[in-house]
N, C-alpha and C positions, 0 to 999 in steps of 0.2 A: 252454584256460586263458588262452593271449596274448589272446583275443577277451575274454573276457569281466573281465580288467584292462584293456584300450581301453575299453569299456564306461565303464569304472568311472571312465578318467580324463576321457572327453569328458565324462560328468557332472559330474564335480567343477570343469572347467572353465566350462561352461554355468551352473552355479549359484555359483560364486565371488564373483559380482559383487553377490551379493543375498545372502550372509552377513549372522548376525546381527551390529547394530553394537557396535564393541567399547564396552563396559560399562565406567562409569567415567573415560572420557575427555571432557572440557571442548569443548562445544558454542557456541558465543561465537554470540549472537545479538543482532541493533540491529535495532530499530524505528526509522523515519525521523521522528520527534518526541516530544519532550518527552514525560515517562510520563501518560500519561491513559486515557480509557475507551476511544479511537479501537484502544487494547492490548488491552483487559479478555481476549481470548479466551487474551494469552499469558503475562499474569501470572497468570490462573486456571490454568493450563497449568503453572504452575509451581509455584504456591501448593498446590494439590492433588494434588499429585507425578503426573501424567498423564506430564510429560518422563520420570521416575525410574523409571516403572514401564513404561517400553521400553528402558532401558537409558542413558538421556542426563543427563548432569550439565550442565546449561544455565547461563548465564550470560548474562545479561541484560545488554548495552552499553548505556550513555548515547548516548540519541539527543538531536536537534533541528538548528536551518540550522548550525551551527558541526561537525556530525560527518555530512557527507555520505554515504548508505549506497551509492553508488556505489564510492565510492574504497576505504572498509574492507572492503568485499568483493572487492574487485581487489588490495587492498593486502595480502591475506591476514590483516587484525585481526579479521575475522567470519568465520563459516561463513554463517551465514544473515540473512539481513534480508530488510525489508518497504520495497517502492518501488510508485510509480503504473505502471501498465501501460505511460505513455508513456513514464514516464522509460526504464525498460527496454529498449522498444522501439526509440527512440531511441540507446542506449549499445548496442544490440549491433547496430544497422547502422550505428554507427560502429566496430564490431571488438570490442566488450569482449564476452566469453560466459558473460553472464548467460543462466541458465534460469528459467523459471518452474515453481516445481513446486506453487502452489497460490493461486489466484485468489480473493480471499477479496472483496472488493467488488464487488457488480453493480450496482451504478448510481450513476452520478457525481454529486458531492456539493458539486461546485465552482464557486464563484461571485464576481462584480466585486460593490461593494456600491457605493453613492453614495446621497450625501441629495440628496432634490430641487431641495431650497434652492440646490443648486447648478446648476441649468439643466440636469439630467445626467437623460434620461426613454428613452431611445430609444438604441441602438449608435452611431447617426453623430453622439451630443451627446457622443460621449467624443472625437474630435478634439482634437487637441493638448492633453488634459487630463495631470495627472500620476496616475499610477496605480502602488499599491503593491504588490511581486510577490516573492513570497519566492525565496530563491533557483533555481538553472536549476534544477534537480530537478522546482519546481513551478511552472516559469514556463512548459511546452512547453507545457500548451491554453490559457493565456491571449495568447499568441504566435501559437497558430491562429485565436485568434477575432479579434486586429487585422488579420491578415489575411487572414482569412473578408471583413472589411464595409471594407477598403484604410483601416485607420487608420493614422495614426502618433501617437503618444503620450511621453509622460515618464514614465521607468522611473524610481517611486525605492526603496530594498532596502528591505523589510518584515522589522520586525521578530516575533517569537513572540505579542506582543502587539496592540492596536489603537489604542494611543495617538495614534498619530500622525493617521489618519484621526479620532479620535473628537474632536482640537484641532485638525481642519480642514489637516494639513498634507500630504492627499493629498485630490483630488478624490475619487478610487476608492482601494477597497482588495480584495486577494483575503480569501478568506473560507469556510470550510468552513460545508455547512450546518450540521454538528453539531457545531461548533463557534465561529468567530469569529463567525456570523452571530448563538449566542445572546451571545456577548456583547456585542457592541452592542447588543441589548435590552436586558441586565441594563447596563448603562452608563444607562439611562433614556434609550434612544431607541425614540419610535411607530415601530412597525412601516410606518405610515401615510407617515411621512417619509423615507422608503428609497424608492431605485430597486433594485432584483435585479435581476442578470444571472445567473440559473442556465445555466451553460455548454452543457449540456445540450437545452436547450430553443432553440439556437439548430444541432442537428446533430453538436455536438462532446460526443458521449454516450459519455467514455471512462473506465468503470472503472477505480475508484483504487488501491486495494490488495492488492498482492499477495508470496508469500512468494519470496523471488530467493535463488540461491546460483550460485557458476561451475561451470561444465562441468565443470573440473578436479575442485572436490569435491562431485562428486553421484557421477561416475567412480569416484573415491577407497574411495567408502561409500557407494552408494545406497539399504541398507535404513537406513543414519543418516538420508538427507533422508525419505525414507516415515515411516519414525518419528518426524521432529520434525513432519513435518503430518500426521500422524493426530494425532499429541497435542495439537496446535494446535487441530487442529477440535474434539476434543473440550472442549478450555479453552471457546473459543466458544459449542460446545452448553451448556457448564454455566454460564456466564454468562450467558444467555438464560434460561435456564431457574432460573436462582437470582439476579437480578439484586442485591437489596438483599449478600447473602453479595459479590458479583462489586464492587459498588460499596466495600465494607470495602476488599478488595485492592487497589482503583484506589487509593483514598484513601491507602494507606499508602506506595503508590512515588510519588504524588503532592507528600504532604508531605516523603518524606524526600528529593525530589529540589527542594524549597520552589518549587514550582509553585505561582503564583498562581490560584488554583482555589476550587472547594466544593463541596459534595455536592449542591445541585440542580445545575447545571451539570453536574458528570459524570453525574449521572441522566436528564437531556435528552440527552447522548452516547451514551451506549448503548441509550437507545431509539431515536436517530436511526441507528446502526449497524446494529442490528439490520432496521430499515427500506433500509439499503442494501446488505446482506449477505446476508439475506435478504428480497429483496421480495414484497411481496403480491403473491399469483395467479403468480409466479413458477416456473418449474418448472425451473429452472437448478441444481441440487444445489450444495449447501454447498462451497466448494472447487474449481468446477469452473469450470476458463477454455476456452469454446466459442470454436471454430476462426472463427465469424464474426461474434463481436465482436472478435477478436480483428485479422481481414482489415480489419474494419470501421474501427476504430482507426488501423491502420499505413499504409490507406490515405488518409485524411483527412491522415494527417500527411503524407505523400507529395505530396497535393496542396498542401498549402500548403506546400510546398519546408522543413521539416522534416526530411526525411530524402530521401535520392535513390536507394531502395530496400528494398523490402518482407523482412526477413527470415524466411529460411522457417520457418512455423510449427510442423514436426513437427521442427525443430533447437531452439527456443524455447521447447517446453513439454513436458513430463515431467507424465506424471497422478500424481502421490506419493499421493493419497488411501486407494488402496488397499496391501497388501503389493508387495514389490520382486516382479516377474515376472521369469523367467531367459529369455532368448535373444531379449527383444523388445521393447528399451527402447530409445528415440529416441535 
C-alpha cells in the first residue's frame, strides 16, 4: 500500500508542472508595435476565441517605441510578448531571463533605405551620414552592420512614421520590408530612386519575431505558455488562410488604436508576413526556433562585440508548440 501511494505521489509531482492552465485568469500580452497586420495571427487568435477555447482570457497591451517589451515583461506588466530574436538574445546575456517559446519569423525583413539623390549606393557611402534607428530594441542589427563595413554614422530617433526621411531629414532610415519600405512607395516614391540595404543580404540574417515571456512565468504555468502559442499559431494559420476575414480584425484594432494606415497597406503586410513566416521551399515548421539559427544569430553578434557571450541555447528556448511534457522541459 505505502508503495503504491509513493507511486502516486512521484506522479503527481512529475506532472504538476504541466497542469491545466487555470481558466479565467487575465493573460496580459504586448506585441512590440503599434496594432497592425505584422499581429494579425494574435488578434485572429483572439477574435476567434482560439485563446478562450484553452482556457485564456487575453488581454492585448498597447504596444509601439514609447512601451518597450523588454521592460513590461521584466516589470511584470505582461506575461507574454513578441521581441526580435536579437533583442532577446542580447537582454539575456545581459542577465534578463527571457525564453523563447515560439519563433514565429524566419527570415529577416530588415532594412536601411536611402534615395539615390543622395550619393548613398554602396555600405562605405553611408560614412558619416545620419541614419534613422528606432529604438535599442531595433537598433542591435543595424549596429552590427556599422560595424560589419567599420562605419561611424549619426544616430537620429526614429519615429513610427517616415516623415522625417521622406522631407530629407535623415540620409537613411530603418524600415521594415512589410512595412515602412511600402510606405515610402505609397508616399510617391520610384522604387527606382531607392538604395536598399536588406540586412540580410549583407550576412546579418536574423530572424525578427518572436513569442518571449520570463523564466519565472513559463515556471509558474507552463501549460498557460503551450497554450498561448498553440493558439497563437493557430490565429496565424487562420489568417493565412482567411486573409480578407484576418484583414477586418487588423483594420478594427488599427482604427481604434487611430493608426495611420488602410487596407491595401495592411494587405501588402500580411502577404509579406506570411512570405517571412512562412517561407517558400522552407521546411522550418511554423513556430519553430532551430538551434542553428539561433548559434548563427548569437554568434554574429558576439563578433561584433554586441554581446561578450553566447547564451546557452537549451536555457533560451522551450518548444511551447506542442502540449506541456512532464519531467523534460529545459
Amino acid at each position: 500500500m505505502r508503495k503504491i501511494l509513493l507511486f502516486f505521489l512521484i506522479a503527481l509531482l512529475i506532472n504538476a508542472s504541466c497542469l491545466p492552465a487555470r481558466a479565467g485568469e487575465a493573460v496580459f500580452f504586448i506585441p512590440q508595435w503599434l496594432p497592425q497586420a505584422q499581429f494579425a495571427g494574435y488578434y485572429t487568435a483572439y477574435e476567434k476565441g482560439f485563446y478562450k477555447a484553452r482556457g485564456l482570457e487575453v488581454k492585448i497591451l498597447k504596444g509601439g517605441p514609447d512601451f518597450p517589451v523588454s521592460e513590461l515583461l521584466a516589470d511584470g506588466q505582461a506575461d507574454f510578448g513578441t521581441m526580435f530574436l536579437t533583442t532577446a538574445i542580447v537582454k539575456r546575456a545581459q542577465g534578463y531571463k527571457f525564453i523563447n517559446i515560439g519563433q514565429m519569423v524566419q527570415r529577416s525583413a530588415l532594412m536601411l533605405v536611402a534615395k539615390k539623390s543622395r550619393g548613398i549606393k554602396t555600405p562605405a557611402d553611408i560614412q558619416n551620414q545620419s541614419v534613422g534607428l528606432w529604438g535599442a530594441e531595433f537598433a542591435i542589427q543595424p549596429l552590427a552592420f556599422f560595424r560589419q563595413h567599420g562605419l561611424k554614422v549619426k544616430i537620429i530617433p526614429q519615429s513610427s512614421t517616415m516623415n522625417l526621411f521622406l522631407r530629407g531629414g535623415v540620409a537613411l532610415a530603418s524600415a521594415m520590408w512589410y512595412n515602412e519600405y511600402y510606405q515610402i512607395i505609397l508616399a510617391g516614391v520610384n522604387p527606382d530612386e531607392l538604395t536598399t540595404f536588406l540586412l540580410s543580404d549583407y550576412g546579418l540574417k536574423f530572424p525578427e519575431d518572436g513569442i518571449y515571456c520570463l523564466e519565472s512565468t513559463y515556471q509558474k504555468d507552463p501549460q498557460r505558455a503551450h497554450n498561448f502559442v498553440q493558439a497563437s499559431l493557430e490565429g496565424w494559420q487562420y489568417a493565412f488562410s482567411h486573409p480578407e476575414e484576418a484583414l477586418d480584425i487588423v483594420m478594427k484594432y488599427a482604427n481604434a488604436a487611430q493608426v495611420a494606415t488602410n487596407r491595401v497597406h495592411q494587405g501588402w503586410m500580411l502577404a509579406r508576413m506570411q512570405d517571412i513566416i512562412l517561407p517558400p521551399g522552407s521546411k522550418i515548421p511554423l513556430g519553430c526556433l532551430e538551434e542553428e539559427t539561433y548559434l548563427q544569430v548569437a554568434r554574429e553578434l558576439k563578433k561584433n562585440g554586441l554581446i561578450h557571450m553566447v547564451p546557452d541555447f537549451s536555457r533560451f528556448h522551450i518548444d511551447c508548440r506542442s502540449n506541456c511534457r512532464s519531467g523534460n522541459e529545459k
